[in-house]
N, CA, C and O atoms as a Tinker XYZ file with bonds, in Angstrom:
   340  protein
     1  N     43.388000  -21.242000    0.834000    73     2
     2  CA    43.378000  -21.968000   -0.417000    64     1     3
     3  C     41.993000  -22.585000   -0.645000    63     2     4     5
     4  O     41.412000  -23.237000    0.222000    81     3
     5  N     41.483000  -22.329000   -1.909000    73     3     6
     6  CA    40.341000  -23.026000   -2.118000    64     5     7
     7  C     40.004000  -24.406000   -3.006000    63     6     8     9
     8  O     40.925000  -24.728000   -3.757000    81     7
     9  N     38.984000  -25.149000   -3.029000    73     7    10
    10  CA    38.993000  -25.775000   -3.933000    64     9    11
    11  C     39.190000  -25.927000   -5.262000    63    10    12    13
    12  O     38.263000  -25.298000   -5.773000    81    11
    13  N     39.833000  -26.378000   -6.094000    73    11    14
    14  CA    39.674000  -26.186000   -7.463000    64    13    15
    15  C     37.913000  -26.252000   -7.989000    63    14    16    17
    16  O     37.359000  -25.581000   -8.860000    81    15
    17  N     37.375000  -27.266000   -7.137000    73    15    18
    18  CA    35.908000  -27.684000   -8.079000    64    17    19
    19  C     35.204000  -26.566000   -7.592000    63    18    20    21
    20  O     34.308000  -26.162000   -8.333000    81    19
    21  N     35.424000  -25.819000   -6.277000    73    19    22
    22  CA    34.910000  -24.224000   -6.086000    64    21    23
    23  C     35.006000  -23.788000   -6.940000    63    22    24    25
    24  O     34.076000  -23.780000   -7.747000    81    23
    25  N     36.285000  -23.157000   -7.205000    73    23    26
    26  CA    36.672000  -21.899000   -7.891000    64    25    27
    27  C     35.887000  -22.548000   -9.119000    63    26    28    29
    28  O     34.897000  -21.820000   -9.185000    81    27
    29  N     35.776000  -23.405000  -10.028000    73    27    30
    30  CA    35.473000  -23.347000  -10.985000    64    29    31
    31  C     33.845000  -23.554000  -11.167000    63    30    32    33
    32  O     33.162000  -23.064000  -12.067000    81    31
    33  N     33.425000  -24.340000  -10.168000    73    31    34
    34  CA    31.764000  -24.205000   -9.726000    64    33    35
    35  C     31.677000  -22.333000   -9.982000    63    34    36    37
    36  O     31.203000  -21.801000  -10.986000    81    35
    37  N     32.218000  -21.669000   -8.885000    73    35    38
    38  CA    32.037000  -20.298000   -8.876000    64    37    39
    39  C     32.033000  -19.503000  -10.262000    63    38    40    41
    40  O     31.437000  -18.444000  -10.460000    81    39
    41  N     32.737000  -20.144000  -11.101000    73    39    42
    42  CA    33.205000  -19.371000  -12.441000    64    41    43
    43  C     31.549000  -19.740000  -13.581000    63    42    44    45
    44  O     30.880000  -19.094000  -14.387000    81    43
    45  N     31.529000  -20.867000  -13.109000    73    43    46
    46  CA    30.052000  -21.636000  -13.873000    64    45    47
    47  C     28.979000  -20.567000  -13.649000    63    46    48    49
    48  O     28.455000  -19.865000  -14.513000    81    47
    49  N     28.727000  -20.572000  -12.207000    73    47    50
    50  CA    27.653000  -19.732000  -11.960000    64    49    51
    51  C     27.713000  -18.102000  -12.108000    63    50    52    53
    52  O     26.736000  -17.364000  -11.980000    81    51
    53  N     29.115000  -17.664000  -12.416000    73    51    54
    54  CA    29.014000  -16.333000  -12.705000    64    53    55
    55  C     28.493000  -16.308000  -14.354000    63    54    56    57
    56  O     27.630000  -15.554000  -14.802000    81    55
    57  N     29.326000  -17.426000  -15.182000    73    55    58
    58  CA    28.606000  -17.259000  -16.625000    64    57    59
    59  C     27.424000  -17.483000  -16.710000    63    58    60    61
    60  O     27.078000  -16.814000  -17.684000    81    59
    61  N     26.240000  -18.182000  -16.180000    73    59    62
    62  CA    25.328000  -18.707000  -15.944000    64    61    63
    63  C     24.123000  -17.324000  -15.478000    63    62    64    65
    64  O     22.903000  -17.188000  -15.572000    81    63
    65  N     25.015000  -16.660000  -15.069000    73    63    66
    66  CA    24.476000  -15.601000  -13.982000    64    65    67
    67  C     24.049000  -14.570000  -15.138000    63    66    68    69
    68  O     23.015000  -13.938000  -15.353000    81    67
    69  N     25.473000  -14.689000  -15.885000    73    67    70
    70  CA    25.133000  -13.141000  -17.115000    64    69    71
    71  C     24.170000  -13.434000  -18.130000    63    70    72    73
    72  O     23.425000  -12.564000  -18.580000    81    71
    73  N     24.155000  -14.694000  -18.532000    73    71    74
    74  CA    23.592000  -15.296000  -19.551000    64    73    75
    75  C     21.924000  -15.613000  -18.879000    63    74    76    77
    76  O     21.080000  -15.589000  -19.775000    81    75
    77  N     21.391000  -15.875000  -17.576000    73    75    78
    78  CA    20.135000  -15.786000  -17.616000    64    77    79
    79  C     19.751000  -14.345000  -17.201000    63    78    80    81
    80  O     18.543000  -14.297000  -16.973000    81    79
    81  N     20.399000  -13.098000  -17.018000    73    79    82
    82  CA    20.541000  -11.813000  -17.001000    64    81    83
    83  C     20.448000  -11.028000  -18.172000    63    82    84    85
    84  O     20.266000   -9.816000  -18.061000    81    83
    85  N     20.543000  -11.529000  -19.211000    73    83    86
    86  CA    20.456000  -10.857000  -20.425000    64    85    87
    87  C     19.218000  -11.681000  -20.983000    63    86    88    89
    88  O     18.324000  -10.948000  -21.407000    81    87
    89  N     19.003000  -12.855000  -21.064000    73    87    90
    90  CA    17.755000  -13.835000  -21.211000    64    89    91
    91  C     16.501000  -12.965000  -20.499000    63    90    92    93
    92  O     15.515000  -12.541000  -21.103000    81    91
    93  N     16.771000  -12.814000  -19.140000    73    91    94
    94  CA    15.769000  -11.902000  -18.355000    64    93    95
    95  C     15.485000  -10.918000  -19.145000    63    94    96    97
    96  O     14.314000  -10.886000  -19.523000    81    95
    97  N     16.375000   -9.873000  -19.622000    73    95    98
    98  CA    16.184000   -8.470000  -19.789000    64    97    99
    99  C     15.065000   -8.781000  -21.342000    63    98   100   101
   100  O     13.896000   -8.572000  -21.666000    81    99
   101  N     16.241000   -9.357000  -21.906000    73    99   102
   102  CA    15.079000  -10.107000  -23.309000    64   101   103
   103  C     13.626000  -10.320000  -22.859000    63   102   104   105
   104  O     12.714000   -9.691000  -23.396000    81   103
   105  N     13.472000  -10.956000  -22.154000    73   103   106
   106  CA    11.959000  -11.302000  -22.253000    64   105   107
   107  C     11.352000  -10.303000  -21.142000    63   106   108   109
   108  O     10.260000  -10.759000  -20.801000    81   107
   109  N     11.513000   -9.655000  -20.766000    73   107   110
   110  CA    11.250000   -8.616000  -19.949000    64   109   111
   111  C     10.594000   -7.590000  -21.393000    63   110   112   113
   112  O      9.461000   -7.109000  -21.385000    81   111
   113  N     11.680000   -7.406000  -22.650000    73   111   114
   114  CA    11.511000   -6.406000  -23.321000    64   113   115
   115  C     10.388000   -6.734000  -24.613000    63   114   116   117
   116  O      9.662000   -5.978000  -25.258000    81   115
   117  N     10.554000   -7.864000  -24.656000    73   115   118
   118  CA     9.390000   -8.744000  -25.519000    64   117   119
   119  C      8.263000   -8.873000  -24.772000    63   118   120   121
   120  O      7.331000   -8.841000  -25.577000    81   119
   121  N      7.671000   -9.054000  -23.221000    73   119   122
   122  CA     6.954000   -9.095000  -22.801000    64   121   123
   123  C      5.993000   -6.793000  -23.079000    63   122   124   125
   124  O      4.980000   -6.234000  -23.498000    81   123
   125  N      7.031000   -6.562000  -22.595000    73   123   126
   126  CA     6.743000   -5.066000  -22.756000    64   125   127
   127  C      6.178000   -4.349000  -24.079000    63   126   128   129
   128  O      5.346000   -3.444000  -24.019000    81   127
   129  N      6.814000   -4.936000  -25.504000    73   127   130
   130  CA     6.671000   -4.875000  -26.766000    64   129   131
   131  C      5.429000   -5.097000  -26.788000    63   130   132   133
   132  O      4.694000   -4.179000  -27.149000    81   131
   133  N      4.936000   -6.210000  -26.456000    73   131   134
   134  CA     3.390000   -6.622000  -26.572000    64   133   135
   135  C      2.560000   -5.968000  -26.080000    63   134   136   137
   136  O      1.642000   -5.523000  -26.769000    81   135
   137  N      2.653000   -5.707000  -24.654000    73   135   138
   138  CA     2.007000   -5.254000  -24.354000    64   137   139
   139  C      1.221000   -3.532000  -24.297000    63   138   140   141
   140  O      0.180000   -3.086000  -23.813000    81   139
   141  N      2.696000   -2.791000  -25.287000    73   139   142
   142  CA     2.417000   -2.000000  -25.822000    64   141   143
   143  C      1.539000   -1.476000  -27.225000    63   142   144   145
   144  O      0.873000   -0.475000  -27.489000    81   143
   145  N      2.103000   -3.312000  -28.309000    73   143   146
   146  CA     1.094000   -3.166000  -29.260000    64   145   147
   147  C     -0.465000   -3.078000  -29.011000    63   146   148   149
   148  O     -1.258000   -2.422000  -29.687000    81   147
   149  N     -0.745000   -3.840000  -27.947000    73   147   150
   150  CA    -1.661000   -4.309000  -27.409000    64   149   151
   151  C     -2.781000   -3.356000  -26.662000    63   150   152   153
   152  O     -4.005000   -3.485000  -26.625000    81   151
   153  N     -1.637000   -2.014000  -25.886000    73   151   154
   154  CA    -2.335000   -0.767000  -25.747000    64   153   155
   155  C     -2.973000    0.048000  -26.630000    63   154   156   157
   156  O     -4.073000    0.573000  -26.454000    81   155
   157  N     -1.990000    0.182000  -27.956000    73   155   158
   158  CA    -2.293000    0.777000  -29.519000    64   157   159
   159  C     -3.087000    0.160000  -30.198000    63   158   160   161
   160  O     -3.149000    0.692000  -31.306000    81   159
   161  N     -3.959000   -0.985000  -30.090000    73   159   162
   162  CA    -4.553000   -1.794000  -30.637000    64   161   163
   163  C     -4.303000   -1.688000  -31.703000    63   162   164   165
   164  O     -5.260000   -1.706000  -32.477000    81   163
   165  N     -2.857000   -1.521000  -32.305000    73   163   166
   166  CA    -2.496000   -2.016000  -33.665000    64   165   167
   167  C     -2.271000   -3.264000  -33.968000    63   166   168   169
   168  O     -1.249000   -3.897000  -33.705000    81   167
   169  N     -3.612000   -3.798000  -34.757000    73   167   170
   170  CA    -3.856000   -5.455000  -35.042000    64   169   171
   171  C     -2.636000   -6.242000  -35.540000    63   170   172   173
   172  O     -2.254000   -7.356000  -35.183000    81   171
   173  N     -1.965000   -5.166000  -36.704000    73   171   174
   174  CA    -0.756000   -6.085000  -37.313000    64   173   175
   175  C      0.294000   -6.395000  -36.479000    63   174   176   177
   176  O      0.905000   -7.457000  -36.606000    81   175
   177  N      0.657000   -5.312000  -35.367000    73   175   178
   178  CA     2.241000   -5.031000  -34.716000    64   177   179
   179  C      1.917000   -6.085000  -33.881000    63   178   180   181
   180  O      2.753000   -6.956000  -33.640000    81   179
   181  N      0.585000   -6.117000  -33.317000    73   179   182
   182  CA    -0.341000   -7.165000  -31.993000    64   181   183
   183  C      0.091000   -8.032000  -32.286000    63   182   184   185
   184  O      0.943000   -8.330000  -31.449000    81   183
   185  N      0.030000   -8.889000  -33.227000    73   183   186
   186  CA    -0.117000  -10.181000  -33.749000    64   185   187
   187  C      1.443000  -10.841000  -33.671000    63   186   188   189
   188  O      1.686000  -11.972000  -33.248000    81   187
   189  N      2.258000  -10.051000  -34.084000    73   187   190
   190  CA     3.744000  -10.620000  -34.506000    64   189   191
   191  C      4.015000  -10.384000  -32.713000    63   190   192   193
   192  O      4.243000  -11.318000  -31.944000    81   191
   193  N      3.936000   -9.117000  -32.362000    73   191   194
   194  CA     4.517000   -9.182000  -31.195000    64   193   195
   195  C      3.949000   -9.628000  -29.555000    63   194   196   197
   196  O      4.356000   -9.644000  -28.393000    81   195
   197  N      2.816000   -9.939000  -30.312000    73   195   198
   198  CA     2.182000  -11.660000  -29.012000    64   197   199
   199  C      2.754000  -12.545000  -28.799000    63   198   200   201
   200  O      3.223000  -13.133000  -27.825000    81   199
   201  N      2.660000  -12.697000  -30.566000    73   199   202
   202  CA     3.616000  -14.300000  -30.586000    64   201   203
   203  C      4.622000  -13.993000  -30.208000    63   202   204   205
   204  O      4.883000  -14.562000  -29.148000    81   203
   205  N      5.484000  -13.251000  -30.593000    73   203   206
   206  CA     7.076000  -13.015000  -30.524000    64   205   207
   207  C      7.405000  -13.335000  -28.488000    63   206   208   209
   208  O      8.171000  -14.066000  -27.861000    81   207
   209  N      6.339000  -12.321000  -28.108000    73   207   210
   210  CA     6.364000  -12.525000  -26.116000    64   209   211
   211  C      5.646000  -14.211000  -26.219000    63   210   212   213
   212  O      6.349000  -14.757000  -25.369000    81   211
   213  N      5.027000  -14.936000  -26.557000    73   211   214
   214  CA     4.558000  -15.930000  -25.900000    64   213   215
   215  C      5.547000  -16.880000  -26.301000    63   214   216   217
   216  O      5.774000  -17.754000  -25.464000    81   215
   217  N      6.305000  -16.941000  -27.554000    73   215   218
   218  CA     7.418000  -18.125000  -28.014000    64   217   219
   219  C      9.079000  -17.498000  -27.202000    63   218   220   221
   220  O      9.826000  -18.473000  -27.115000    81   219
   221  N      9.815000  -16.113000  -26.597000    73   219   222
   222  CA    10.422000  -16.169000  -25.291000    64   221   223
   223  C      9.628000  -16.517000  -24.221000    63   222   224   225
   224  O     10.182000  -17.458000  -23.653000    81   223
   225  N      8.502000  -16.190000  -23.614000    73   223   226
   226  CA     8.393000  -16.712000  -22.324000    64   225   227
   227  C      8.370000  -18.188000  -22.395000    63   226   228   229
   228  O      8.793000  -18.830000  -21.433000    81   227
   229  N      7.916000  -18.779000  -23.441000    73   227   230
   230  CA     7.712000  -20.334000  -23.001000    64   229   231
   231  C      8.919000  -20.706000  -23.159000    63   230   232   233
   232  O      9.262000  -21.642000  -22.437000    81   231
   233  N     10.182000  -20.019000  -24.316000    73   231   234
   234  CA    11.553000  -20.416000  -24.270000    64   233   235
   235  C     12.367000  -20.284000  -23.039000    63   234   236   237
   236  O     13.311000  -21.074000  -23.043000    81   235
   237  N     12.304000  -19.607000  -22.090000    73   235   238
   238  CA    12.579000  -18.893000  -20.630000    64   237   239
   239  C     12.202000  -19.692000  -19.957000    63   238   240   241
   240  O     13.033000  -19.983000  -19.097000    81   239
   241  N     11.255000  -20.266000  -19.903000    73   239   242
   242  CA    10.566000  -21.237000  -18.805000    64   241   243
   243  C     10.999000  -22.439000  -19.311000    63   242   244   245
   244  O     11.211000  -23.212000  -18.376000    81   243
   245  N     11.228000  -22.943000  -20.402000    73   243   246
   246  CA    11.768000  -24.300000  -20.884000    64   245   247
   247  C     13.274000  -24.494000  -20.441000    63   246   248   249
   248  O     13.845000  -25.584000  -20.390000    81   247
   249  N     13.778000  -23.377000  -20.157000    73   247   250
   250  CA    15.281000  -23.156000  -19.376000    64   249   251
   251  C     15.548000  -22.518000  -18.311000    63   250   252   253
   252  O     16.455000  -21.726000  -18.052000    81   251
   253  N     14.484000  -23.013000  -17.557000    73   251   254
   254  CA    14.239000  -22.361000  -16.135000    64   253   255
   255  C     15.165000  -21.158000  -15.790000    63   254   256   257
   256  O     16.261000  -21.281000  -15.243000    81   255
   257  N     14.468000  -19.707000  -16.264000    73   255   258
   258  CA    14.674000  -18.698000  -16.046000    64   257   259
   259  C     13.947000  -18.129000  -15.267000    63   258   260   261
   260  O     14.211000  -17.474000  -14.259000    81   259
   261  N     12.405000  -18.546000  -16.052000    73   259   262
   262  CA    11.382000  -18.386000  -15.028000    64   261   263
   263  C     10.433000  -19.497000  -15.204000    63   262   264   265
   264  O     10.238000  -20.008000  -16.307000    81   263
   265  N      9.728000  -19.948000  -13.921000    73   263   266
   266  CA     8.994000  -21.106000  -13.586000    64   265   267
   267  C      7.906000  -21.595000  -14.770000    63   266   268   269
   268  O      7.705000  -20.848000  -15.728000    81   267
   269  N      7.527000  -22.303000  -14.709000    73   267   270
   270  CA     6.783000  -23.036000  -15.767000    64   269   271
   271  C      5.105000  -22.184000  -15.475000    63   270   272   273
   272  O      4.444000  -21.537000  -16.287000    81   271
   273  N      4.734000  -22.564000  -13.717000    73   271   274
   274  CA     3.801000  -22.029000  -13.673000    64   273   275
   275  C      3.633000  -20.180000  -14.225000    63   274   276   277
   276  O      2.576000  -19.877000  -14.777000    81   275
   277  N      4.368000  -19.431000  -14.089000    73   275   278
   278  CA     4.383000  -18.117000  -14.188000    64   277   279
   279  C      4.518000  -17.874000  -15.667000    63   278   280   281
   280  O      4.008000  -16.835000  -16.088000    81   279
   281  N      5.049000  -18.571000  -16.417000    73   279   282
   282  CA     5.236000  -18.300000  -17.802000    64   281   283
   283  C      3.885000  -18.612000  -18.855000    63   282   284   285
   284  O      3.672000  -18.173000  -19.985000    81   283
   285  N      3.158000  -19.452000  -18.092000    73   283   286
   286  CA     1.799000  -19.852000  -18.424000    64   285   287
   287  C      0.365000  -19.125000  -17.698000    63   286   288   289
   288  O     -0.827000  -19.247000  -17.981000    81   287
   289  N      1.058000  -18.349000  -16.673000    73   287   290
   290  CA     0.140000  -17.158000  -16.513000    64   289   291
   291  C      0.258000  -16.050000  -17.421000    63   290   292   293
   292  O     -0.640000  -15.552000  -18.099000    81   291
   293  N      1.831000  -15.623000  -17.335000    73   291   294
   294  CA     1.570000  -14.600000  -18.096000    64   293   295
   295  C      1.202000  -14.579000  -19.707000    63   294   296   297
   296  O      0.596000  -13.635000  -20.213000    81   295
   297  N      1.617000  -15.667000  -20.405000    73   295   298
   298  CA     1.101000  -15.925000  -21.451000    64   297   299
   299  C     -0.614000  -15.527000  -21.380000    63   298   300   301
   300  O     -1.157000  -14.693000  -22.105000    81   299
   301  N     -1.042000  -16.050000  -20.707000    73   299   302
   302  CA    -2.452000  -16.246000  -20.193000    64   301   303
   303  C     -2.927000  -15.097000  -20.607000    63   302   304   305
   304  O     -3.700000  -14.945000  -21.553000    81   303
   305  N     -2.317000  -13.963000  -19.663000    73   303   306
   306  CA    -2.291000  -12.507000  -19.622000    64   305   307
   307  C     -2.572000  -11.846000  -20.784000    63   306   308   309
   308  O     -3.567000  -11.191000  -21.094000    81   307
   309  N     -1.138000  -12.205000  -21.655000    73   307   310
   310  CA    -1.356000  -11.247000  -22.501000    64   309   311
   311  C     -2.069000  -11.908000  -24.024000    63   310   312   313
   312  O     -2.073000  -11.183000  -25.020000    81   311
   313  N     -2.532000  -13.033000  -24.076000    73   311   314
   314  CA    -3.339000  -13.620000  -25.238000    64   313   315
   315  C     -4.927000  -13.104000  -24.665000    63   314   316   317
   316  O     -5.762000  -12.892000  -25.544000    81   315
   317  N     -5.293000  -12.929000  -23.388000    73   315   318
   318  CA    -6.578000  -12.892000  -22.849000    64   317   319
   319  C     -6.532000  -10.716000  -23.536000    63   318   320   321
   320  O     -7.334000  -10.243000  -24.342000    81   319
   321  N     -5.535000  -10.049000  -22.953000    73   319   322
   322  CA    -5.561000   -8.699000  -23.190000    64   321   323
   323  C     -5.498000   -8.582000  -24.511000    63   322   324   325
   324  O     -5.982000   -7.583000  -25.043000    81   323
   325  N     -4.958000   -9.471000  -25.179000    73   323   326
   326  CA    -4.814000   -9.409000  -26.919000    64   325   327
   327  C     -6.165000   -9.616000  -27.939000    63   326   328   329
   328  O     -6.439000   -8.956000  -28.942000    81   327
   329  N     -6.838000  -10.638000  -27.406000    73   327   330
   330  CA    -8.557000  -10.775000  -27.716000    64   329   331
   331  C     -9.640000   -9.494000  -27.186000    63   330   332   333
   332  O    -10.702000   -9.194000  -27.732000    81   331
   333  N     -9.108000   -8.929000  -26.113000    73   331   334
   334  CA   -10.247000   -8.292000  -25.771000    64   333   335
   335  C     -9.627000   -6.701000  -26.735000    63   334   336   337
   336  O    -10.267000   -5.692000  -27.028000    81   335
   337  N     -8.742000   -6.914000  -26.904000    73   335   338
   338  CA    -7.835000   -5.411000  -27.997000    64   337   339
   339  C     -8.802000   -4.933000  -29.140000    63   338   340
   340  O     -8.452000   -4.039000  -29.911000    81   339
């Protein structure tokens, strides 16, 4: 027999689990977006989809998905690859 505040701790962290799992995949795919405009040096697509990756990663990191420091590197990353485009 288990705890009730287990079982339901356990139930927390499985929703918790899917929901920063799909958050991940999101900014995984916005990070990728960019960095594809960014290969094409198409100025217009660049522009929307910089911003679009730098306003999820800092949203991701404001809800610790991923760390504060890392979300401000990679930002780093891809505004530094976006100027030199």
């Amino acid at each position: 027999m288990r705890h009730p505040s287990a079982e339901k701790r356990h139930r927390q962290s499985l929703k918790r689990r899917e929901r920063n799992r799909a958050a991940r995949s999101a900014l995984r795919t916005a990070i990728r977006e960019a960095r594809e405009a960014i290969a094409k040096k198409d100025k217009g697509a660049m522009g929307v989809k910089v911003k679009a990756a730098e306003s999820a990663i800092r949203n991701a990191a404001s809800r610790g998905i991923i760390r504060k420091n890392t979300a401000s590197r990679v930002v780093g990353r891809i505004a530094k690859a976006a100027w030199r485009a």
